[in-house]
C-alpha positions, -999 to +999 in steps of 0.1 A: -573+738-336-562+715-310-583+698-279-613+714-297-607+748-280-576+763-294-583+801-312-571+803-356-542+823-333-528+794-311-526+819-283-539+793-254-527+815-220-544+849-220-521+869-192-541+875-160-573+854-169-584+818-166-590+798-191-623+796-209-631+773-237-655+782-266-683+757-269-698+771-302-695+745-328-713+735-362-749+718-348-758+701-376-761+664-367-762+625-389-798+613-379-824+591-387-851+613-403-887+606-411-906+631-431-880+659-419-877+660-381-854+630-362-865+597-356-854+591-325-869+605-294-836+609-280-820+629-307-826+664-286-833+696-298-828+706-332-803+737-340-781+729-373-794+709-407-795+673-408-777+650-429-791+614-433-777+580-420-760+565-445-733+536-448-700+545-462-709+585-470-689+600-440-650+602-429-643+607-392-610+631-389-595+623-353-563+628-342-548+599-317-532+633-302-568+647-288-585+637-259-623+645-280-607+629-305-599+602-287-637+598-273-652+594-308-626+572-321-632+545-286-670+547-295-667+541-327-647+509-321-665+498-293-702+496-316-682+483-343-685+511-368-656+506-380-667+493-418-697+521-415-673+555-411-640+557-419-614+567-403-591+593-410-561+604-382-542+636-381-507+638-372-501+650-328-488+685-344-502+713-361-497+751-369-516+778-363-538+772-395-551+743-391-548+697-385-528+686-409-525+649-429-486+647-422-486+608-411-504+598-452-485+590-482-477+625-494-489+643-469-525+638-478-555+623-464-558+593-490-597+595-491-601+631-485-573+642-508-571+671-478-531+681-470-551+702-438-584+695-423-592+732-427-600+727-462-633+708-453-643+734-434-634+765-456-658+743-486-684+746-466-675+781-447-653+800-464-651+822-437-653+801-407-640+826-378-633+796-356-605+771-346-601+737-370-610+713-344-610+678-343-631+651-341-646+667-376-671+646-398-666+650-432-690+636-464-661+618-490-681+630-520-677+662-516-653+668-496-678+693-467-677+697-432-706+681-415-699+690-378-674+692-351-699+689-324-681+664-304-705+658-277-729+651-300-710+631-325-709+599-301-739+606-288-751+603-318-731+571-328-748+554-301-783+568-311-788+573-348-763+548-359-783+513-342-790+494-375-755+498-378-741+484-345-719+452-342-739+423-326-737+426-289-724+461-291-722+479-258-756+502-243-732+534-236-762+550-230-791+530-209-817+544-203-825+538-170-794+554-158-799+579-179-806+612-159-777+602-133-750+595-161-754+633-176-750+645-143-721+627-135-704+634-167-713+669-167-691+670-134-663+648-155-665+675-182-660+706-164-642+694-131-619+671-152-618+669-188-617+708-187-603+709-153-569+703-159-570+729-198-580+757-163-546+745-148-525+740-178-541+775-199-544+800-163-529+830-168-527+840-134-515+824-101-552+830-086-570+815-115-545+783-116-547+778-082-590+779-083-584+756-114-558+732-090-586+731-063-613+721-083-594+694-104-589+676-072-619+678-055-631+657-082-604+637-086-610+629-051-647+627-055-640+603-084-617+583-061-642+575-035-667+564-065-643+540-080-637+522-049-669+508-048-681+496-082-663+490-112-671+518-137-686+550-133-723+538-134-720+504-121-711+470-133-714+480-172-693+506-195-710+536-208-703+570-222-690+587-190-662+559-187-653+570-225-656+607-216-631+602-183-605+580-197-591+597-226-583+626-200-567+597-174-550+582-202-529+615-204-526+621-166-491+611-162-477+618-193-491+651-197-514+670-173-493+660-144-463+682-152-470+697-186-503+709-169-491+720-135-516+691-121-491+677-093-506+671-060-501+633-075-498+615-100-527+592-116-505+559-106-511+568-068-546+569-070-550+531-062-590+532-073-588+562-102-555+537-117-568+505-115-596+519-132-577+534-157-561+504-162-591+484-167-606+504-196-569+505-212-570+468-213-610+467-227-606+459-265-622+495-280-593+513-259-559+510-253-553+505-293-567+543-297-539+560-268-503+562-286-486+580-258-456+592-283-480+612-304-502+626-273-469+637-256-453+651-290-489+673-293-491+689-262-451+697-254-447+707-293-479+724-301-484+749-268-453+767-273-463+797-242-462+767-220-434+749-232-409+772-251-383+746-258-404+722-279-383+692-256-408+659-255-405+641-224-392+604-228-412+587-196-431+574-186-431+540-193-463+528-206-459+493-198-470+504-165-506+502-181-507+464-193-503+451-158-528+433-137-557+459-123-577+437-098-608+451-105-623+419-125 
């Protein structure tokens, strides 16, 4: 349900074994299509049905609680889609059934009509045998799933959605850094983004401590790459800045303790923070993180981890408004 990889059960720690997130999602994808196959050359293989780009047809479900969430929602305010797909946003808790409309009027998504966002995907799959995950696109008209595919959802924001894009809209993806970017943020993804769910879910002293080591190798590696340019690829936000800050963005508050992910904390990290900073100060950003509802998700929802359901009050997020230095 939550962070795109928790089971219909909710059980997140499985005793003795590390933690291993399932990657299988609906592959259909929103593309340009001519004559049946995608427009764009960068549109990648082709695995689920495709569903045309159309203005005003689709509702993005994203919880302000979940860092994949999170990703789609900065993308889609930094190409100013905003008037394009709408937005719809979860509450930061759930049961075990499924994301559910609790911050609406009512109790219900007010386009949708949705109380739970497991009712789009049981109109299309009755029997889906998977997790409710979020981000979800949804079609308003009738009320189906489209996909959960997050990867590809802002890829495909970027991509399929041009005609679409607010003048002067950032390239997240250019092309000519291109084959260095999805390496770097294929090391983001599983060293870090992932990294700290293999602390936070081990279910064994061995397997957190593997998870632990990794984290911080590329925490350190990450370090050492911020201190000499400004974001990930350079001079110019793309993709792999969106991919890496929604996890920073919840280092302190969450993954540090909640998570077991202590050798330090983000804030002492002087390139990794300013950094951090930075893109929380970038218009497209900081209005997406609301630190109450990612903290009241995490200590609430994974009840193995934290029995007591008790939210944490620090820290401060002020901390994040002041000056970075990295103009």
């Amino acid at each position: 349900m939550s962070d795109s990889s928790d089971s219909q059960d909710a059980t997140f720690v499985k005793t003795g074994k590390g933690f291993d997130r399932d990657m299988n999602y609906v592959p259909d994808r929103i593309t340009k299509v001519v004559d049946g196959s995608p427009r764009t050359p960068e549109h990648g293989p082709v695995e689920g049905e495709l569903w045309p780009v159309e203005a005003g047809r689709y509702r993005l479900v994203a919880a302000k609680a979940c860092p994949w969430a999170n990703r789609a929602i900065i993308v889609r305010n930094l190409l100013g889609l905003e008037d394009v797909i709408s937005l719809g946003m979860p509450g930061p808790t759930h049961d075990q059934r499924s994301w559910t409309f609790d911050l609406d009027p009512d109790g219900r998504d007010p386009v949708l009509g949705m109380e739970r966002l497991q009712e789009a995907y049981f109109k299309r799959f009755p029997d889906y045998p998977r997790g409710i995950t979020v981000p979800a696109i949804v079609e308003e008209a009738t009320g189906l799933l489209v996909t959960n595919d997050f990867p590809w959802i802002t890829h495909d924001l970027s991509f399929e959605w041009r005609e679409f894009h607010r003048e002067g809209a950032p390239d997240l993806w250019p092309a000519d850094l291109r084959e260095e970017m999805e390496e770097v943020m294929k090391r983001v993804f599983t060293e870090v983004n992932n990294g700290v769910y293999r602390c936070g879910f081990a279910g064994s002293q061995e397997a957190y401590e593997e998870g632990y080591d990794r984290l911080w190798a590329a925490m350190d590696w990450l370090e050492e790459r911020l201190s000499t340019r400004r974001y990930l690829m350079g001079e110019a936000i793309t993709e792999a800045d969106v991919r890496l800050f929604t996890t920073l963005a919840r280092f302190d508050a969450v993954y540090h303790g909640h998570f077991k992910c202590n050798r330090q904390k983000l804030a002492e990290m002087p390139a990794l923070w300013g950094y951090a900073r930075d893109l929380y100060q970038t218009p497209g950003f900081g209005e997406t993180i609301d630190f109450d509802q990612i903290k009241e998700h995490y200590y609430v929802v994974h009840t193995e981890i934290n029995p007591t359901g008790v939210v944490p009050k620090g820290p401060d997020p002020a901390v994040w408004l002041e000056p970075h230095g990295r103009g």
